[in-house]
C-alpha positions as CSV (number, residue, x, y, z in Angstrom):
1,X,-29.5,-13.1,-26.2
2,X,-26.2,-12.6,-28.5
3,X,-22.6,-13.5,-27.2
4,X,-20.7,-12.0,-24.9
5,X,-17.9,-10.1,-27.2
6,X,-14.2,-9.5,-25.9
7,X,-12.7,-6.2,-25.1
8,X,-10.6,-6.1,-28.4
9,X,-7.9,-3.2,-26.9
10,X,-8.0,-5.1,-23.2
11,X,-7.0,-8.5,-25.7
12,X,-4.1,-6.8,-27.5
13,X,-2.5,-5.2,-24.1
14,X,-2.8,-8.1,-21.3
15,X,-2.4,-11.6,-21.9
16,X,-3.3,-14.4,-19.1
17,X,-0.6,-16.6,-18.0
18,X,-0.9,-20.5,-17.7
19,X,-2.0,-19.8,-13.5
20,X,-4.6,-17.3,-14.7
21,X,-2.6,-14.1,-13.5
22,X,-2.9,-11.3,-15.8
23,X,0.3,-10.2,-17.5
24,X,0.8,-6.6,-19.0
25,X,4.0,-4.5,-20.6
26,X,5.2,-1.3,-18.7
27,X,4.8,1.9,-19.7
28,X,7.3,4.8,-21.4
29,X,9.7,2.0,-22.5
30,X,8.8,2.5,-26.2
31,X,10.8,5.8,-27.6
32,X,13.2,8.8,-26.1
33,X,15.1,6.0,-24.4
34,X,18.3,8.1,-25.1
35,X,17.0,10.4,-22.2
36,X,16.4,7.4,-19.8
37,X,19.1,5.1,-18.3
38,X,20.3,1.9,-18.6
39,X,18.6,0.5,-15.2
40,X,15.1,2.1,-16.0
41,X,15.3,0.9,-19.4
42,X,16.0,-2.6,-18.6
43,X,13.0,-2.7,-16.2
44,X,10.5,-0.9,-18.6
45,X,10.8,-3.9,-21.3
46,X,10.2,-6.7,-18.6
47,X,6.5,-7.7,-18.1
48,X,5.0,-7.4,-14.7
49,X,1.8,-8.7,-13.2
50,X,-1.6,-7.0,-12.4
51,X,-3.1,-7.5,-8.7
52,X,-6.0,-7.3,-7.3
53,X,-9.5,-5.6,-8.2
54,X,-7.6,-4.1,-11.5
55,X,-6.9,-7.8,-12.5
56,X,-10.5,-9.1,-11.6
57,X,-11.9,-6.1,-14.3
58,X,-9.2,-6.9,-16.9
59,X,-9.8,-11.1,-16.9
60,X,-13.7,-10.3,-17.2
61,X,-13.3,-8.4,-20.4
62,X,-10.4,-10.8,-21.9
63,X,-13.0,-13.8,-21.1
64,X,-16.3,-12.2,-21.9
């Protein structure tokens, strides 16, 4: 039986911190940020974790 391959687009949007949680970038932070304010643009660029079952489907296709 081959290897188990990696999700390669799950492996260029989460990354797994040194714990083992699984990190991920917010949304709509990327362009029109004339439109959005300072407050909501200062939260969309900080990373935030994934929890629960989400997390468990995410870490089995980073580790596959």
């Amino acid at each position: 039986m081959p290897k188990m391959k990696s999700h390669r687009g799950a492996c260029k949007r989460f990354k797994t911190t040194a714990s083992g949680k699984i990190k991920r970038e917010r949304m709509n932070g990327s362009h029109n940020l004339e439109h959005k304010n300072r407050k909501r643009t200062r939260r969309l660029h900080q990373a935030t974790l994934l929890e629960g079952k989400k997390a468990k489907q995410i870490k089995r296709m980073i580790l596959a």
